[in-house]
C-alpha positions as CSV (number, residue, x, y, z in Angstrom):
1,X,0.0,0.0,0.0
2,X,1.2,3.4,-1.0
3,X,1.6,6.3,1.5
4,X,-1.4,8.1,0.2
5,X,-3.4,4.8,0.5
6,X,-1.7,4.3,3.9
7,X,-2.7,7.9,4.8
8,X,-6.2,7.3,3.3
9,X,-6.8,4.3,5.5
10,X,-5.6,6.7,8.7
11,X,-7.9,8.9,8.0
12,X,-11.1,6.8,7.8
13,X,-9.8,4.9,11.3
14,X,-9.8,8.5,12.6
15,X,-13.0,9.9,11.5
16,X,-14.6,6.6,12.7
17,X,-13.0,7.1,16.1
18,X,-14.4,10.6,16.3
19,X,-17.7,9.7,15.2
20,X,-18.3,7.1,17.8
21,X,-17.2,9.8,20.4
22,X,-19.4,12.7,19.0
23,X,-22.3,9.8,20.0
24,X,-21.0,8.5,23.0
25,X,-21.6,10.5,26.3
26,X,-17.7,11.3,26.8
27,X,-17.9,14.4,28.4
28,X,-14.6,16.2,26.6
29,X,-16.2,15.9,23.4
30,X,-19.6,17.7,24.5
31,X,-17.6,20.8,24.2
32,X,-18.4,22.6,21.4
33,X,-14.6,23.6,21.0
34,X,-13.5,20.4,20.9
35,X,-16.6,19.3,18.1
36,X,-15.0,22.2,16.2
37,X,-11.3,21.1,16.3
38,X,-12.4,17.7,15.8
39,X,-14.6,18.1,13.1
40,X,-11.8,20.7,11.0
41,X,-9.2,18.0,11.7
42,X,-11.4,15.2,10.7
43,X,-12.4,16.7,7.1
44,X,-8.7,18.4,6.6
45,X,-7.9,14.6,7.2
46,X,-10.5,13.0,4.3
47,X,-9.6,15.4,2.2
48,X,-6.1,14.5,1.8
49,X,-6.1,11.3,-0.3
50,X,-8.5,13.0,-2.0
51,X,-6.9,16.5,-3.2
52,X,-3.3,14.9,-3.5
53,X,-3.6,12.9,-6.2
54,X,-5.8,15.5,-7.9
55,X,-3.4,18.7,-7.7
56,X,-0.6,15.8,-9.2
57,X,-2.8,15.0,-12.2
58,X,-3.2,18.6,-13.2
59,X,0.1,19.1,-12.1
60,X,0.2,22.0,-9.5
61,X,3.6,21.9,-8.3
62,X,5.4,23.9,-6.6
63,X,8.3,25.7,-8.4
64,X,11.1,25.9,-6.5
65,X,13.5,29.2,-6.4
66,X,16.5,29.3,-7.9
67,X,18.4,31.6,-5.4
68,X,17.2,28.9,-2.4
69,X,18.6,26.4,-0.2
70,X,20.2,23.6,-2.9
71,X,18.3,21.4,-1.0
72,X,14.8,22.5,-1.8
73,X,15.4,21.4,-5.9
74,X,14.3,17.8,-4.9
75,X,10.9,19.6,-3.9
76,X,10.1,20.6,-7.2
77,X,6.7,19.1,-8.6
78,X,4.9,18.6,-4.7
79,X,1.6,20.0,-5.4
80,X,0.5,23.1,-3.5
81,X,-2.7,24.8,-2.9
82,X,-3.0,22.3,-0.7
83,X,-4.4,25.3,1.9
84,X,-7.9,24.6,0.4
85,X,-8.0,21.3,2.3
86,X,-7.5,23.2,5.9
87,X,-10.0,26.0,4.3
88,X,-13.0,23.3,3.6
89,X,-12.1,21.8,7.2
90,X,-12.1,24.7,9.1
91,X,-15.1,26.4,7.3
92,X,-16.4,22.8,8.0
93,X,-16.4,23.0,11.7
94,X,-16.4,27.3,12.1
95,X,-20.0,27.0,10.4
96,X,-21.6,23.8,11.9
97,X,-20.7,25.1,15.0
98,X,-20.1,28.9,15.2
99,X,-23.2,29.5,13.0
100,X,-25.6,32.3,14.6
101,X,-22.2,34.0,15.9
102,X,-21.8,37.0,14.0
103,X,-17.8,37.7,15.8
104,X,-17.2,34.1,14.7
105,X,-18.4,34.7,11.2
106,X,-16.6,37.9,10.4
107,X,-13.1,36.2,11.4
108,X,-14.3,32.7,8.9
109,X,-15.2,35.4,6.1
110,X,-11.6,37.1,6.5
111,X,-10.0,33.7,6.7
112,X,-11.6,32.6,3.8
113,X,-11.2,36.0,1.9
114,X,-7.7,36.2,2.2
115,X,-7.8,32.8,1.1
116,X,-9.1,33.3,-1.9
117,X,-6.7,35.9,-2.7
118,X,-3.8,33.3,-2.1
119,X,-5.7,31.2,-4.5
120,X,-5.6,33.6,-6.9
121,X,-2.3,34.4,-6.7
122,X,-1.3,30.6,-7.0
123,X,-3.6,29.9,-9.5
124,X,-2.0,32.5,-11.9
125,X,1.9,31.1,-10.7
126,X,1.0,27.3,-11.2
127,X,-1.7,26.7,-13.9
128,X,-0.7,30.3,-16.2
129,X,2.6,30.1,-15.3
130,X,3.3,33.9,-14.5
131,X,6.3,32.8,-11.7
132,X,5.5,36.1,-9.6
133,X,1.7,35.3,-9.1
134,X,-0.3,38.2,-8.9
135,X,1.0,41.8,-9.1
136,X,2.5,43.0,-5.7
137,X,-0.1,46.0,-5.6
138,X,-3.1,43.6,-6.7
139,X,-2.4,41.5,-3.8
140,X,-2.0,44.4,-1.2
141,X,-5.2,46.5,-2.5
142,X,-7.6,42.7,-1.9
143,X,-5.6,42.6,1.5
144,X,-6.4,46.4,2.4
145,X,-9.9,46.5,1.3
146,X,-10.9,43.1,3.3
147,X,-9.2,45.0,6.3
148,X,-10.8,47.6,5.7
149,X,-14.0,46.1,6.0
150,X,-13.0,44.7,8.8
151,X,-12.2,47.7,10.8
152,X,-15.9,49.4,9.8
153,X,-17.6,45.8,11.0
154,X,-16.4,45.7,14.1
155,X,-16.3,49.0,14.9
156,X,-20.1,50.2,13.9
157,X,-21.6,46.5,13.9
158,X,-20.0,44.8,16.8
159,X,-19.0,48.4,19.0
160,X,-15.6,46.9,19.4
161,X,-14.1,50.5,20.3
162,X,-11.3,51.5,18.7
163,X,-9.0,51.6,21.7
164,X,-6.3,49.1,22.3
165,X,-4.9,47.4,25.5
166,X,-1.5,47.5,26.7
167,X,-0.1,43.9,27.3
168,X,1.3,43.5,31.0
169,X,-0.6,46.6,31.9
170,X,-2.4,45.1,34.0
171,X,0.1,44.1,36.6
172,X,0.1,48.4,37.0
173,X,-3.3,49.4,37.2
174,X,-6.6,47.1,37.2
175,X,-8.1,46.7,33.9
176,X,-4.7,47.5,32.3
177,X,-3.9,50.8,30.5
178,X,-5.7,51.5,27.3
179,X,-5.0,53.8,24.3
180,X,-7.9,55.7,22.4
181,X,-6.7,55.6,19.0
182,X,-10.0,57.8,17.0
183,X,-11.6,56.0,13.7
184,X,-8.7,56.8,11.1
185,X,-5.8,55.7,13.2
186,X,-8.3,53.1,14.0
187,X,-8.6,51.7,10.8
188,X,-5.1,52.3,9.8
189,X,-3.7,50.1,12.5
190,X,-5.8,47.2,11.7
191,X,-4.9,47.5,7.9
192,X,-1.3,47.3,9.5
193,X,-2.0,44.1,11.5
194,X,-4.2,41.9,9.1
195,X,-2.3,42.7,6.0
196,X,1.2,42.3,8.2
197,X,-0.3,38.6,9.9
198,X,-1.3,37.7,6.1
199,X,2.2,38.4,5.2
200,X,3.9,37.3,8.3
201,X,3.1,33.9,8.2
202,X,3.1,33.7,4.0
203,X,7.2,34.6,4.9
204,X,6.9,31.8,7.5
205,X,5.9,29.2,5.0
206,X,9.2,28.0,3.9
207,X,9.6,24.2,5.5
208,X,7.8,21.5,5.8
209,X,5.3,21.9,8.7
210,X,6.8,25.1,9.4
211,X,4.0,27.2,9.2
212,X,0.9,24.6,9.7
213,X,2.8,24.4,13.2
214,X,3.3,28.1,14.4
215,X,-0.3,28.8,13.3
216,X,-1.7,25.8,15.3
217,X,-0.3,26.9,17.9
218,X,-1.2,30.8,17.6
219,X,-4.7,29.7,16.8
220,X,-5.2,27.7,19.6
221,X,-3.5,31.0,21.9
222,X,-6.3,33.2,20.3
223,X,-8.6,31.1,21.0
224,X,-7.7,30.9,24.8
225,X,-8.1,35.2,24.7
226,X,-11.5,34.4,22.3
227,X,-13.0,32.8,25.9
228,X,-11.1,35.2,27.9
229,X,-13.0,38.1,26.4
230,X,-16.3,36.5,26.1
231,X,-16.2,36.0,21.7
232,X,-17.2,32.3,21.5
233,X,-17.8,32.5,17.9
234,X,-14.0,33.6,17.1
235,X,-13.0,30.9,20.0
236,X,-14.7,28.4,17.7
237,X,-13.1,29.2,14.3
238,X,-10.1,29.3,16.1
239,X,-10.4,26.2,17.2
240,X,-11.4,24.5,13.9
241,X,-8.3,26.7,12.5
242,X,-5.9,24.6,14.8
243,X,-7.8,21.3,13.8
244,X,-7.7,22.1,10.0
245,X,-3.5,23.0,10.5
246,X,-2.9,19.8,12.7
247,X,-5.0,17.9,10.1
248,X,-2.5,19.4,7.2
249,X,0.6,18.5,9.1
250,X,-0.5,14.9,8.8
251,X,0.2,15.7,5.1
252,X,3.0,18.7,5.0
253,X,5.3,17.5,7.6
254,X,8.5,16.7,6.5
255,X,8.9,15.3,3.5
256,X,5.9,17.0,2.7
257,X,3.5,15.5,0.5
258,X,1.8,18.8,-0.6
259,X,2.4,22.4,0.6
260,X,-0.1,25.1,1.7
261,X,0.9,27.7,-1.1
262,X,-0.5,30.9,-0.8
263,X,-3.9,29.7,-0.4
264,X,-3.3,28.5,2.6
265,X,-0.8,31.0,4.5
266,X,-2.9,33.8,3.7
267,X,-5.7,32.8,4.6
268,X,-4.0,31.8,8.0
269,X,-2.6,35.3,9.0
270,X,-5.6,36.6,7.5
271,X,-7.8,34.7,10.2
272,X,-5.4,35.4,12.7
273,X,-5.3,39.2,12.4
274,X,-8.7,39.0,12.2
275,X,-9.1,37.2,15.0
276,X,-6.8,39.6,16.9
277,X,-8.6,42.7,15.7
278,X,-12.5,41.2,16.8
279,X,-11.2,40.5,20.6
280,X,-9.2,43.8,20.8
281,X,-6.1,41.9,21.0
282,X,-4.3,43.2,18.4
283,X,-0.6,43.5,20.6
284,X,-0.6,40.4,22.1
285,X,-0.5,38.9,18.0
286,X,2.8,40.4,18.2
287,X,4.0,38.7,21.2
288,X,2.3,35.1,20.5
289,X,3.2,35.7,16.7
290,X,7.0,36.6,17.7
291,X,8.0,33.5,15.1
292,X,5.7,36.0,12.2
293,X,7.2,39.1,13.5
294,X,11.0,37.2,13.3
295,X,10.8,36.3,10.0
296,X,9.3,39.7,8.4
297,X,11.9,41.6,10.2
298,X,15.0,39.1,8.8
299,X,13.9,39.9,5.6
300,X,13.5,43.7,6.3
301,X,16.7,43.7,8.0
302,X,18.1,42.1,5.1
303,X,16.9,44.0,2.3
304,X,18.1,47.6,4.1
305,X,21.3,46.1,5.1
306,X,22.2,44.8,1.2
307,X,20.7,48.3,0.0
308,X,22.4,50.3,2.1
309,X,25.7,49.3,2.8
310,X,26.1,45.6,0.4
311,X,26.5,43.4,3.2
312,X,24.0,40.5,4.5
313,X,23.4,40.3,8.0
314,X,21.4,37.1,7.6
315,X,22.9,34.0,5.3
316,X,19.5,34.0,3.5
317,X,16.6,35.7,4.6
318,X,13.5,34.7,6.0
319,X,15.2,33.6,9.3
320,X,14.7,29.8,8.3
321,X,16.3,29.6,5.5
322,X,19.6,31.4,7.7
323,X,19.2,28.5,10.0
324,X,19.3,25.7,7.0
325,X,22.8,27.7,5.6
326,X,24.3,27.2,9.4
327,X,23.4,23.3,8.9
328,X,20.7,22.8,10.7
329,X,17.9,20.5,9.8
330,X,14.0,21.1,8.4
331,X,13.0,18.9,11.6
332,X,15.5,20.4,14.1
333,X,14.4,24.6,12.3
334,X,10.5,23.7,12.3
335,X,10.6,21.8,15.9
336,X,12.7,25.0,17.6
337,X,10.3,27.2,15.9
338,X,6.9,25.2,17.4
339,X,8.7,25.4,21.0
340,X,9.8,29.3,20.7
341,X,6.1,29.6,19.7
342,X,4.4,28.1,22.5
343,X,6.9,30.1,25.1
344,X,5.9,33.5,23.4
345,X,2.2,31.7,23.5
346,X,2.4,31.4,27.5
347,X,4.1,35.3,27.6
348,X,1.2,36.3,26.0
349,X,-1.0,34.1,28.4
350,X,0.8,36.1,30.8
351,X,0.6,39.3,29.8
352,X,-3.8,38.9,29.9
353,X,-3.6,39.5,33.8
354,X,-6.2,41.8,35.4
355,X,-6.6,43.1,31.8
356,X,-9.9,44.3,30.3
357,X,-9.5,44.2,26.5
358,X,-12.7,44.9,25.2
């Protein structure tokens, strides 16, 4: 039996075993967070033997950069798009079980917005082979506008404010310290954040299980300040977020049998800002997202420093790929990412006490 058949016949054990418990009286899986991880992770699971084989037969590979780690050629031809599997999953689980909840719906419509964009975008490198994608300003003007919706939803249909907390405030005054930032800067700042997340973790998604890994874990962190704040509905898509990544990884880790493409990162930061933005938590992203923030600024960094003074501060930029030119492994790079993700996680976890975000 093949991998994909051995995968195939995984899955269906799986979504057996979480059938039976979705029937049974187990208490754990009577929570409707758990139903909505579950039920993300069992379709991003089905889906697998099922999209594989397809994306190989019209032959959407990935192409491979010439200026890249040698060792990435033998990765040539592993189908991508492969984000639409997490997508159905977590729009799978995010409507059977957040439906009614209009804070859950706005972060599922940014997730899949952005997502669509990605597809786009990968649609025109794979199948009309246009190696860039789509232009740099098409992308960013779909990214500003769906953050710009954003920012008028939840301002004037969910009174979200448009203040923002201080993280570890609250250890100096109760409540924590909060800035009034007015409409414009308002909407400017969540432009910043969405489009930045989108971005962030599309920079990220440069080893297999790299990405599918950070964002589990950030989703599943957002989702503990989603209960914190009262915003079940985001809690849940978060939730079926982490379930759809953990569901990929099954498929992505390393050696990867299809990657996420654009599809699928951007419509990851995209949910994630979102997410952020709808619970008012739009600087604690930063802290839980350091890994995002780490491998925007390497490129950054990069780019100034070659600009400015011909030197490279970094081996290869995003960070990752500096780690691979030391001689490090994908496993050893994407498992020391996961772990410095779950400690900026619990720093963030921290940084909620005595706070009132929205």
């Amino acid at each position: 039996m093949g991998s994909l058949g051995k995968a195939s016949a995984v899955a269906i054990v799986v979504v057996i075993a979480i059938g039976s418990l979705f029937f049974s009286n187990f208490e754990l899986f009577e929570n409707a967070l758990c139903k909505a991880f579950m039920v993300s992770l069992a379709v991003t699971l089905l889906l697998g033997p099922l999209m594989i084989p397809f994306l190989k037969r019209l032959k959407f590979g990935q192409n491979i950069r010439s200026d890249g780690p040698t060792r990435h050629f033998k990765k040539s031809g592993t189908p991508t798009m492969g984000g639409v599997m997490f997508l159905v999953g977590t729009a799978a689980g995010g409507v059977l079980l957040a439906c009614g909840q209009v804070d859950g719906f706005i972060v599922l419509l940014m997730t899949l917005g952005y997502g669509l964009i990605g597809f786009l975008d990968d649609y025109v490198k794979v199948v009309l082979k246009r190696s860039l994608g789509l232009r740099a300003r098409e992308k960013l003007l779909g990214q500003v506008l769906l953050a710009a919706g954003l920012a008028f939803w939840v301002v004037y249909g969910l009174n979200r404010g448009t203040d923002l907390v201080l993280p570890f405030s609250g250890f100096f005054a109760p409540g924590g310290i909060h800035l009034e930032l007015g409409w414009w800067p308002f909407l400017a700042f969540t432009i910043l954040v969405t489009v930045s997340a989108a971005n962030g973790v599309n920079l990220t998604d440069g080893l297999d299980g790299l990405a599918a890994g950070v964002s589990m874990i950030v989703a599943l962190a957002m989702m503990a300040i989603a209960i914190q704040v009262d915003k079940t509905g985001v809690a849940l898509v978060m939730a079926a977020l982490a379930g759809g990544c953990l569901g990929f990884l099954f498929y992505n880790r390393h050696p990867a049998k299809v990657f996420m493409g654009d599809t699928g990162s951007l419509a990851l930061g995209g949910g994630l800002g979102a997410a952020a933005v709808v619970t008012g938590s739009e600087l604690f992203l930063v802290i839980i997202g350091a890994i995002y923030v780490l491998e925007t600024l390497s490129v950054i960094i990069q780019v100034i420093s070659f600009q400015t003074t011909g030197r490279r501060v970094f081996r290869m930029a995003p960070l990752h790929h500096h780690f691979e030119l030391a001689g490090w492994s994908e496993n050893r790079i994407v498992l020391t990412f996961w772990l410095v993700t779950f400690i900026f996680s619990v720093i963030g976890m921290v940084g909620l006490y005595r706070l009132a975000i929205i």
